[in-house]
LUMRODREN-999498 format. One record per residue: residue in one letter; x, y, z of N, C-alpha, C, O in turn; residue number from 1. Coordinates in steps of 0.2 Angstrom, whole numbers, padded with zeros to 4 digits. Layout:
BEGIN
+------+-------+-------+-------+-------+-------+-------+-------+-------+-------+-------+-------+-------+------+
: loro :  n.c1 :  n.c2 :  n.c3 : ca.c1 : ca.c2 : ca.c3 :  c.c1 :  c.c2 :  c.c3 :  o.c1 :  o.c2 :  o.c3 : seti :
+------+-------+-------+-------+-------+-------+-------+-------+-------+-------+-------+-------+-------+------+
:    a :     X :     Y :     Z :     X :     Y :     Z :     X :     Y :     Z :     X :     Y :     Z :  NUM :
...
+------+-------+-------+-------+-------+-------+-------+-------+-------+-------+-------+-------+-------+------+
//
This chain:
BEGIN
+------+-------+-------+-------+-------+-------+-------+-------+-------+-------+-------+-------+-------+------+
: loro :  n.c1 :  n.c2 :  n.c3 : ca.c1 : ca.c2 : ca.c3 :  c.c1 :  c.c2 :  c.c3 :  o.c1 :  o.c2 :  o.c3 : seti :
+------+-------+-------+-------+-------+-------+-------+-------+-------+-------+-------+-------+-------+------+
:    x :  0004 : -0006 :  0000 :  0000 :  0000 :  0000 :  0004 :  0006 :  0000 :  0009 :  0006 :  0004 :    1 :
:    x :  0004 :  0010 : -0003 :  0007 :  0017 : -0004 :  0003 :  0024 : -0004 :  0001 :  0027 : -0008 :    2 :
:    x :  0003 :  0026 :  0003 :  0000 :  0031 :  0005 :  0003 :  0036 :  0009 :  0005 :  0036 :  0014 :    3 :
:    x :  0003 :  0041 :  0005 :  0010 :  0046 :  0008 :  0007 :  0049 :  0017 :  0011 :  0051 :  0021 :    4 :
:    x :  0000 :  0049 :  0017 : -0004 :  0053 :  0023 : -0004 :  0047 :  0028 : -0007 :  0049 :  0033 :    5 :
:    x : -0002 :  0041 :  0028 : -0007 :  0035 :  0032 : -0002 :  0036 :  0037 :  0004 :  0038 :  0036 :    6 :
:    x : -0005 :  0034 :  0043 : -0005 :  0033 :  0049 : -0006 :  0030 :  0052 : -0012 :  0028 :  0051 :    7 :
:    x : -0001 :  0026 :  0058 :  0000 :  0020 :  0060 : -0004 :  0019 :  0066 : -0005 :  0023 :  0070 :    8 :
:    x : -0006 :  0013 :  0067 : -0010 :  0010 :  0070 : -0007 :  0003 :  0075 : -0004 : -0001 :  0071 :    9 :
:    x : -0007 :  0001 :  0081 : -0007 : -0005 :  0083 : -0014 : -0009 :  0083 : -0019 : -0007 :  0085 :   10 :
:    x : -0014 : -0017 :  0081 : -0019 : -0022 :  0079 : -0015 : -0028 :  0083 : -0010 : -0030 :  0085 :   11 :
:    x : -0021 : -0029 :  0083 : -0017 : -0039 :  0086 : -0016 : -0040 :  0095 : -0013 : -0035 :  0098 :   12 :
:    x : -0017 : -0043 :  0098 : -0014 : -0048 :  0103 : -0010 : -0050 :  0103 : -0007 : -0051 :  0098 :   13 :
:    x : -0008 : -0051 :  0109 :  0000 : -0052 :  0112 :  0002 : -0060 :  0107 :  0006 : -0061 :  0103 :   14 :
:    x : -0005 : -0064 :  0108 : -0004 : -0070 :  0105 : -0003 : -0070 :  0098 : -0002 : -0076 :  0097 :   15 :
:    x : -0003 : -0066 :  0094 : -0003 : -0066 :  0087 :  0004 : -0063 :  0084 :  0006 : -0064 :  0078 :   16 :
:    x :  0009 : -0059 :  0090 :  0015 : -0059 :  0089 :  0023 : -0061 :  0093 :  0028 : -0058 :  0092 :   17 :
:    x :  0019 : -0068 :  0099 :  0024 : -0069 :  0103 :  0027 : -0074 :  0100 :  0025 : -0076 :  0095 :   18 :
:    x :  0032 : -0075 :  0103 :  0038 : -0083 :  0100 :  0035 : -0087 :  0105 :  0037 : -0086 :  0111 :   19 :
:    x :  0031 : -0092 :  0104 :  0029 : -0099 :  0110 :  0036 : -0101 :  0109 :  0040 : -0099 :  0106 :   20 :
:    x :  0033 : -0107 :  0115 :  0040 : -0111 :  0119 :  0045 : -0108 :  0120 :  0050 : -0109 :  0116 :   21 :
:    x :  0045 : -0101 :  0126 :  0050 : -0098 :  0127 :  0058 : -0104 :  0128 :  0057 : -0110 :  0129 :   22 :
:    x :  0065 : -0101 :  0127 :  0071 : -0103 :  0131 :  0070 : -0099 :  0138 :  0069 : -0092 :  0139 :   23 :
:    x :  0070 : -0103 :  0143 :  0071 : -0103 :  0149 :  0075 : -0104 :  0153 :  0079 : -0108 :  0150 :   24 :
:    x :  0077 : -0104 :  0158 :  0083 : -0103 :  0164 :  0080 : -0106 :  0170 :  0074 : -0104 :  0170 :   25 :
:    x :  0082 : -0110 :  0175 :  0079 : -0112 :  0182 :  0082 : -0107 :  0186 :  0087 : -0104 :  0184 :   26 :
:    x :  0078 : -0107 :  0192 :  0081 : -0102 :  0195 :  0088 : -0104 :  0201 :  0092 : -0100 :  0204 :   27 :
:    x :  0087 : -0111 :  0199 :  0092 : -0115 :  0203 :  0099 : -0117 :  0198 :  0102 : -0121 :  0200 :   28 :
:    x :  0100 : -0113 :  0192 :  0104 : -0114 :  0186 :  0111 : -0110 :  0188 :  0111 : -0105 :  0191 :   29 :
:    x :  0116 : -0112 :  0186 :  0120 : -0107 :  0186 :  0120 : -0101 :  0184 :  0115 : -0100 :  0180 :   30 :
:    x :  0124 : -0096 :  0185 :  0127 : -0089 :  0182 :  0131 : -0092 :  0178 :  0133 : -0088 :  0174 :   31 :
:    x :  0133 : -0099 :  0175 :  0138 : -0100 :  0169 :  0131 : -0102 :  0163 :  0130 : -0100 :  0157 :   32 :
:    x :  0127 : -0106 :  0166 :  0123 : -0109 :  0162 :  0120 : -0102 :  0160 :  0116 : -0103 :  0155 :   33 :
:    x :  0119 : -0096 :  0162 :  0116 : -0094 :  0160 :  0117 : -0090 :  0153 :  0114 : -0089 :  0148 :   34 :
:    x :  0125 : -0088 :  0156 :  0129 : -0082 :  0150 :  0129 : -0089 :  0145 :  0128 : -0088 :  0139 :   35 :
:    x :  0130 : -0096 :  0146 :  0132 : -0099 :  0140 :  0124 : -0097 :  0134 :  0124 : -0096 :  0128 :   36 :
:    x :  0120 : -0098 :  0138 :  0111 : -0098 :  0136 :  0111 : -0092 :  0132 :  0108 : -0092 :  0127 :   37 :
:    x :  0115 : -0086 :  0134 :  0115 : -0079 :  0131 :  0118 : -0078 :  0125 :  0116 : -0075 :  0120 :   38 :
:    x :  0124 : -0084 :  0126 :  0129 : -0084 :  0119 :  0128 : -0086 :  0114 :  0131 : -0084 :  0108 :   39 :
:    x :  0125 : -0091 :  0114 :  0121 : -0099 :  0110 :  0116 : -0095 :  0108 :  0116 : -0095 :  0102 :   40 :
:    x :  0110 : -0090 :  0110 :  0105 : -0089 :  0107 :  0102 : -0083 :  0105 :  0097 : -0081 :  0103 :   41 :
:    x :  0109 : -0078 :  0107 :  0111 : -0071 :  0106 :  0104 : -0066 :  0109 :  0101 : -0062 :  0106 :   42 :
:    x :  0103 : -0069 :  0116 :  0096 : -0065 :  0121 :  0100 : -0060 :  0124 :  0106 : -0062 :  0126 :   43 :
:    x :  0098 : -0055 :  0124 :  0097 : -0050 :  0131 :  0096 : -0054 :  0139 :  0099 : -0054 :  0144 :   44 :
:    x :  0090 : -0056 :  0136 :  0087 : -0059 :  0142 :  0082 : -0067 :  0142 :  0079 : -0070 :  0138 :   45 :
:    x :  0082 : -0067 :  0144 :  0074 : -0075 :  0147 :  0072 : -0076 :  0153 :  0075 : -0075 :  0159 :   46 :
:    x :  0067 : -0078 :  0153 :  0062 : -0080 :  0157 :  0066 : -0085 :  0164 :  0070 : -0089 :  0163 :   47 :
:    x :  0065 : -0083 :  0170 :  0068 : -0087 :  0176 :  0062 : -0092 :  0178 :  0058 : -0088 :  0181 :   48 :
:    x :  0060 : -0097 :  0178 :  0056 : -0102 :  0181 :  0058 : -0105 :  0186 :  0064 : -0106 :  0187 :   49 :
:    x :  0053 : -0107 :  0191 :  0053 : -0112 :  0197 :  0053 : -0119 :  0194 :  0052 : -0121 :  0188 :   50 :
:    x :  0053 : -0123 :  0199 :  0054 : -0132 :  0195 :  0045 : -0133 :  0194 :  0042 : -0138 :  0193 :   51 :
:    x :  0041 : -0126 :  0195 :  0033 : -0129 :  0190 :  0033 : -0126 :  0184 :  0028 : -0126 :  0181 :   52 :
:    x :  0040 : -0123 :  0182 :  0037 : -0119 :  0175 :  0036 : -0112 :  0176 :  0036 : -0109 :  0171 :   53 :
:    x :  0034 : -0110 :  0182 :  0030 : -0104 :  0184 :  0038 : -0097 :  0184 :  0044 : -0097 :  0187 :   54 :
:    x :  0036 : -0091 :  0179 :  0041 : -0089 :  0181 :  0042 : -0085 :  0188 :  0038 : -0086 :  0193 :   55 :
:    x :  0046 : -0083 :  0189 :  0050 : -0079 :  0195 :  0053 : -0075 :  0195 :  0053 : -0072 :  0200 :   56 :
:    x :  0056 : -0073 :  0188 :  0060 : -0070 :  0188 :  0063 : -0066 :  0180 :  0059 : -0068 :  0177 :   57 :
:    x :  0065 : -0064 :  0178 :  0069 : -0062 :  0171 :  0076 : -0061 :  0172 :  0079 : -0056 :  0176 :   58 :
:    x :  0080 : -0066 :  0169 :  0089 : -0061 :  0171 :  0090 : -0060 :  0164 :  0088 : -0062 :  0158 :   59 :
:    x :  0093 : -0055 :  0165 :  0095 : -0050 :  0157 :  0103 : -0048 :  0158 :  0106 : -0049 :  0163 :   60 :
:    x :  0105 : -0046 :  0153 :  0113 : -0046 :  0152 :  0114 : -0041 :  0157 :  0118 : -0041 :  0161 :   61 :
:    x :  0109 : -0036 :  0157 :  0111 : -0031 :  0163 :  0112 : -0034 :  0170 :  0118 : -0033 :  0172 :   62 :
:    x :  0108 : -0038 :  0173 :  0111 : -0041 :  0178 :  0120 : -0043 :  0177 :  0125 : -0039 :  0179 :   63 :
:    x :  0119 : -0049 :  0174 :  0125 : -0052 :  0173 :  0133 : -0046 :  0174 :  0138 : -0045 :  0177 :   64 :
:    x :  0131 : -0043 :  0168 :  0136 : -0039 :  0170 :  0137 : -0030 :  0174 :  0140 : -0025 :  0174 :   65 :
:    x :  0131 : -0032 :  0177 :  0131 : -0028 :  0185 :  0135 : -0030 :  0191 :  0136 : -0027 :  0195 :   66 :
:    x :  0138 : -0036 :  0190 :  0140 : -0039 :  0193 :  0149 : -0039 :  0195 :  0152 : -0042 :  0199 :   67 :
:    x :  0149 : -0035 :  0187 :  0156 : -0034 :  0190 :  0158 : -0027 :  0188 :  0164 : -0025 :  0186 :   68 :
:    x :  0149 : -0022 :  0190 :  0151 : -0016 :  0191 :  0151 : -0012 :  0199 :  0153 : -0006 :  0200 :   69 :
:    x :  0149 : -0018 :  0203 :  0150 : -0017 :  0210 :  0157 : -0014 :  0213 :  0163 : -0015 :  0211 :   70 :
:    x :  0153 : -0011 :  0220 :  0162 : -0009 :  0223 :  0167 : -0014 :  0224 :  0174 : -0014 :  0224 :   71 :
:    x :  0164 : -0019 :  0226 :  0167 : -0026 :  0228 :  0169 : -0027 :  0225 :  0166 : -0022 :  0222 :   72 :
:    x :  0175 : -0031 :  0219 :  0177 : -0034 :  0215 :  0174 : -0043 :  0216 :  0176 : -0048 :  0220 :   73 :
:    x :  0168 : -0045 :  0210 :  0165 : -0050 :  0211 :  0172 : -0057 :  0211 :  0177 : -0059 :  0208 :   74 :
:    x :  0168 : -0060 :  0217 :  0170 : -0065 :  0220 :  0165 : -0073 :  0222 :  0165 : -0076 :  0228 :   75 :
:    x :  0163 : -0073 :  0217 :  0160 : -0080 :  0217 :  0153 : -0078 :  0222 :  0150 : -0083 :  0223 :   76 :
:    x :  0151 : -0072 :  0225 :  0146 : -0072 :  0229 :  0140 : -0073 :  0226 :  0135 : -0075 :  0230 :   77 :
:    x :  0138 : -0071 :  0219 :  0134 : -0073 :  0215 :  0136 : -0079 :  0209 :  0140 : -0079 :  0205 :   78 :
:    x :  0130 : -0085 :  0212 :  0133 : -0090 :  0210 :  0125 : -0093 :  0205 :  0127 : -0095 :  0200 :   79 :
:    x :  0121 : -0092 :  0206 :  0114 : -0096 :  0205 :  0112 : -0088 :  0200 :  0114 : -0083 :  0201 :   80 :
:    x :  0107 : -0090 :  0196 :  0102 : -0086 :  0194 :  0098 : -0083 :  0198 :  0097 : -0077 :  0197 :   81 :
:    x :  0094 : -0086 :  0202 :  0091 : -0081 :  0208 :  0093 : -0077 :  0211 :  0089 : -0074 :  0214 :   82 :
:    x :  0099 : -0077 :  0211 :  0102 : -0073 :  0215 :  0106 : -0065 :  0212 :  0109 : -0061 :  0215 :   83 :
:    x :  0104 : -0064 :  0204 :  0105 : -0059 :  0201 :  0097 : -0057 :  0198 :  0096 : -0051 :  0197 :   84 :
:    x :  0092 : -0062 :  0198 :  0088 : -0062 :  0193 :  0082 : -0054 :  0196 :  0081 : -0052 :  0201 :   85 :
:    x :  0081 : -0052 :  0191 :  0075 : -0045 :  0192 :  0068 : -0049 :  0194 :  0066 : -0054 :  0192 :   86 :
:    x :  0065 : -0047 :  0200 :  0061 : -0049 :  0204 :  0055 : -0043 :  0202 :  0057 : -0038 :  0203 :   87 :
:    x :  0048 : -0044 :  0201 :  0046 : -0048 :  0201 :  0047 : -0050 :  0193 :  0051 : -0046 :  0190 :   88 :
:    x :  0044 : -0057 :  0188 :  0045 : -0056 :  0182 :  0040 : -0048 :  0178 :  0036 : -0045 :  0180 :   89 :
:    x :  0043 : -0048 :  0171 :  0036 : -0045 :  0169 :  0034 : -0050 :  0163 :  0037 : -0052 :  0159 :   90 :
:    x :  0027 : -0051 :  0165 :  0022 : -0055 :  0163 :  0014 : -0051 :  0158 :  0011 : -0047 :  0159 :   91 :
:    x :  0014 : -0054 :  0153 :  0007 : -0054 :  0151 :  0001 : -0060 :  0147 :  0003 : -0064 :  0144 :   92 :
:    x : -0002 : -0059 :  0149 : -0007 : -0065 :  0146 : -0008 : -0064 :  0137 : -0009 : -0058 :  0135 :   93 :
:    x : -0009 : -0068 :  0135 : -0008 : -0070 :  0127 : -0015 : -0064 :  0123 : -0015 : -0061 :  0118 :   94 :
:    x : -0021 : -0066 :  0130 : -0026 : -0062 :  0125 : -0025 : -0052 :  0126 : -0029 : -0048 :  0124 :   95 :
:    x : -0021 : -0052 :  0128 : -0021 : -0042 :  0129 : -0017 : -0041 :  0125 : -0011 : -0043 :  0125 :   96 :
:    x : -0018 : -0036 :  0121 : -0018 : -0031 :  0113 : -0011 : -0028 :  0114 : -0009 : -0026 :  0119 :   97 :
:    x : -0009 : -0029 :  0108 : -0002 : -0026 :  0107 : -0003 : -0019 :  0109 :  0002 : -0015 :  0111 :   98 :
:    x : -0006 : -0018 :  0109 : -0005 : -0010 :  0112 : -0004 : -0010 :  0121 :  0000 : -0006 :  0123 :   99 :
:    x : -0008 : -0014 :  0125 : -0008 : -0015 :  0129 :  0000 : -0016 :  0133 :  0002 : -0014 :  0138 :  100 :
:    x :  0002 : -0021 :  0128 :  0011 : -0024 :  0129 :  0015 : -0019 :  0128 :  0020 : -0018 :  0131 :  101 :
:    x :  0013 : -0015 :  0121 :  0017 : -0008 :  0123 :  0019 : -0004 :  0126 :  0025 : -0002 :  0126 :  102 :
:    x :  0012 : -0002 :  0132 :  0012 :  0000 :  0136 :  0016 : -0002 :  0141 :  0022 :  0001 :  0142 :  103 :
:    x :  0014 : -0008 :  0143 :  0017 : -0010 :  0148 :  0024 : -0013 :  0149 :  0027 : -0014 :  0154 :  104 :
:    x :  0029 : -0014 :  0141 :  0035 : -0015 :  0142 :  0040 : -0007 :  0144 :  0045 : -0007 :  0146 :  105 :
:    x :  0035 : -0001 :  0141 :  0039 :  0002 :  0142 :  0039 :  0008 :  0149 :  0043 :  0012 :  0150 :  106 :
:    x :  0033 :  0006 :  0152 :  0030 :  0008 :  0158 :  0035 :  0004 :  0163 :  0038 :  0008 :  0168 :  107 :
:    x :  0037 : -0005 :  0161 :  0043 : -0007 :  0167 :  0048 : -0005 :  0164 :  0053 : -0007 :  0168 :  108 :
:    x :  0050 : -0003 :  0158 :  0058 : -0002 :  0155 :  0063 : -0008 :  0155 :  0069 : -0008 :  0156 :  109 :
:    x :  0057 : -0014 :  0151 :  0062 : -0019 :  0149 :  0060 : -0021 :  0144 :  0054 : -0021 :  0144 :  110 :
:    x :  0064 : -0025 :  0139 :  0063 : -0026 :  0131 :  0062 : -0032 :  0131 :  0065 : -0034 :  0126 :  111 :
:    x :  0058 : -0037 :  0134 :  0051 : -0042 :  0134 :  0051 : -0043 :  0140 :  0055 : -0041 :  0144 :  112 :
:    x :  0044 : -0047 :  0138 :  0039 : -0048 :  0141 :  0038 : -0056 :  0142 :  0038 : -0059 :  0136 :  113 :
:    x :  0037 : -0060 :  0147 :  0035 : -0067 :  0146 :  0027 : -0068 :  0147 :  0023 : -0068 :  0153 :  114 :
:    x :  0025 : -0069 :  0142 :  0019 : -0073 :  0141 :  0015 : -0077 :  0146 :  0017 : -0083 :  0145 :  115 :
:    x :  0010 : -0077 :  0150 :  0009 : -0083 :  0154 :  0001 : -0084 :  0153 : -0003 : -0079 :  0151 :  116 :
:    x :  0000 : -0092 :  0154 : -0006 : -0094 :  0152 : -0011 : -0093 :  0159 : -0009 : -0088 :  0164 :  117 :
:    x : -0015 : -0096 :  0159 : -0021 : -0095 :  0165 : -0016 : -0101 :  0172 : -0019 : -0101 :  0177 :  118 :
:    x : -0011 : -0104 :  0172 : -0009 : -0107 :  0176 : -0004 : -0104 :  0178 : -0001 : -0107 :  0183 :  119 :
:    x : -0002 : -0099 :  0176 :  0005 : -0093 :  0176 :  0010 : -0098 :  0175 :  0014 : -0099 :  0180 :  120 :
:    x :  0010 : -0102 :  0169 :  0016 : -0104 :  0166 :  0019 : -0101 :  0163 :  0015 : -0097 :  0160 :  121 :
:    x :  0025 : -0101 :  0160 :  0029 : -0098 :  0153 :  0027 : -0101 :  0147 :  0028 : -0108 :  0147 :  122 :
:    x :  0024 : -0098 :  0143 :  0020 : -0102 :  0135 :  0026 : -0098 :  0130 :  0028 : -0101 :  0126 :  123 :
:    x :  0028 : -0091 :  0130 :  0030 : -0086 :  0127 :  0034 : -0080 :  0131 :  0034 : -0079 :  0137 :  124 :
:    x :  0036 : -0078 :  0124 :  0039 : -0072 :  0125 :  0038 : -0067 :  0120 :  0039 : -0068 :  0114 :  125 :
:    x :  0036 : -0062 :  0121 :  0037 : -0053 :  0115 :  0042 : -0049 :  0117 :  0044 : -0047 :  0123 :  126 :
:    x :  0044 : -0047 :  0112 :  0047 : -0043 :  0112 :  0046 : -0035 :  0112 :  0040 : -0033 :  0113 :  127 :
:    x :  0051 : -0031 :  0110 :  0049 : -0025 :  0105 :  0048 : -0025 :  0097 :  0044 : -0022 :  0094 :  128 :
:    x :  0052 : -0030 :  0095 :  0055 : -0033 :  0087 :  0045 : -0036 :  0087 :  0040 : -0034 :  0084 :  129 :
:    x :  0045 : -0041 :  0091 :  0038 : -0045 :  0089 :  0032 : -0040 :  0090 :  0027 : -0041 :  0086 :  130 :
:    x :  0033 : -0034 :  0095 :  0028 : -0028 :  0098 :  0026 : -0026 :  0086 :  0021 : -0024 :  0084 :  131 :
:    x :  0030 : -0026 :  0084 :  0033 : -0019 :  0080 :  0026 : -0025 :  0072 :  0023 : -0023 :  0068 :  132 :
:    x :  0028 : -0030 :  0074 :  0024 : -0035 :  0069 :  0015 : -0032 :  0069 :  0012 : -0032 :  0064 :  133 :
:    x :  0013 : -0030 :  0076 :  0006 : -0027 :  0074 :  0005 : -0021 :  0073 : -0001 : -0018 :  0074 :  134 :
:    x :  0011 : -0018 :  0069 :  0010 : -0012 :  0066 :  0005 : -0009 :  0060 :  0008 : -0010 :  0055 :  135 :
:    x : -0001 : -0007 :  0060 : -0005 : -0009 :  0053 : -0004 : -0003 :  0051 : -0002 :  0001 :  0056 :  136 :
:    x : -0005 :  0001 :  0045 : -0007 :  0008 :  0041 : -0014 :  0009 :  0040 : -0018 :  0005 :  0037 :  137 :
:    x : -0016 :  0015 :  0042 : -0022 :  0017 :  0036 : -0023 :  0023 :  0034 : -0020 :  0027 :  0038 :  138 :
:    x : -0027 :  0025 :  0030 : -0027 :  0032 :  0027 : -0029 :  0037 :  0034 : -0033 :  0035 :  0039 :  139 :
:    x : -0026 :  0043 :  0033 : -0029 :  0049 :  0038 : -0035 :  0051 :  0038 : -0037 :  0053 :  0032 :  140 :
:    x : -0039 :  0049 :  0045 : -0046 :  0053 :  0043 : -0048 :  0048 :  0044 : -0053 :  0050 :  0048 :  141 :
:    x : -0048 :  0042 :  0044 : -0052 :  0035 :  0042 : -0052 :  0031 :  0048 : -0055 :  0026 :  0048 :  142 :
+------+-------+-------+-------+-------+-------+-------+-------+-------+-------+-------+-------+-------+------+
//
């Protein structure tokens, strides 16, 4: 479509542009398992789960290398994912509207979102990249 006046609109549900079957991290996992998870899959960040699936948490490169921004010079004190990971996770359910997700990733100021079904498991993840997929056009005025 070629319309020089058209303006953009968000369309669609979370569910219409999330990545199912997130990669995830335990929250019982290493700080090595996790940068290796980083490297292998070129994330920012993923989802932290408990041993039901349920998340807990988000660790993102920020943590990780927060860690050897501190005055201490790190020393093995952080060893576990839980123990760097962003508490609470941020969470949305599949059926609220990209625009909804919009909001609300840049309301917490981080670049996804995990997905949770009605039993608060991890099913997905959106992003900003995936936010960016319900972008629709239409004419001004309309």
């Amino acid at each position: 479509m070629e319309c020089s006046d058209c303006e953009p609109y968000l369309a669609g549900n979370v569910a219409d542009v999330m990545v199912g079957d997130p990669v995830v991290v335990n929250e019982d996992d290493t700080i090595l398992d996790l940068v290796e998870l980083f490297l292998e899959h070129h994330y920012h960040g993923v989802p932290v789960v408990n041993a039901e699936g349920s998340p807990v948490g988000v660790a993102r490169d920020s943590e990780v290398m927060a860690m050897f921004v501190a005055k201490e010079p790190f020393v093995g004190r952080y060893r576990l994912v839980k123990d760097i990971m962003h508490v609470p996770p941020f969470v949305i359910k599949p059926e609220e509207t990209v625009q909804a997700a919009t909001r609300k990733m840049f309301a917490d100021g981080t670049r996804f979102l995990v997905v949770v079904d009605r039993e608060n498991r991890a099913i997905g993840v959106v992003t900003r990249i995936d936010l960016i997929k319900g972008i629709r056009w239409k004419e001004a005025g309309t």
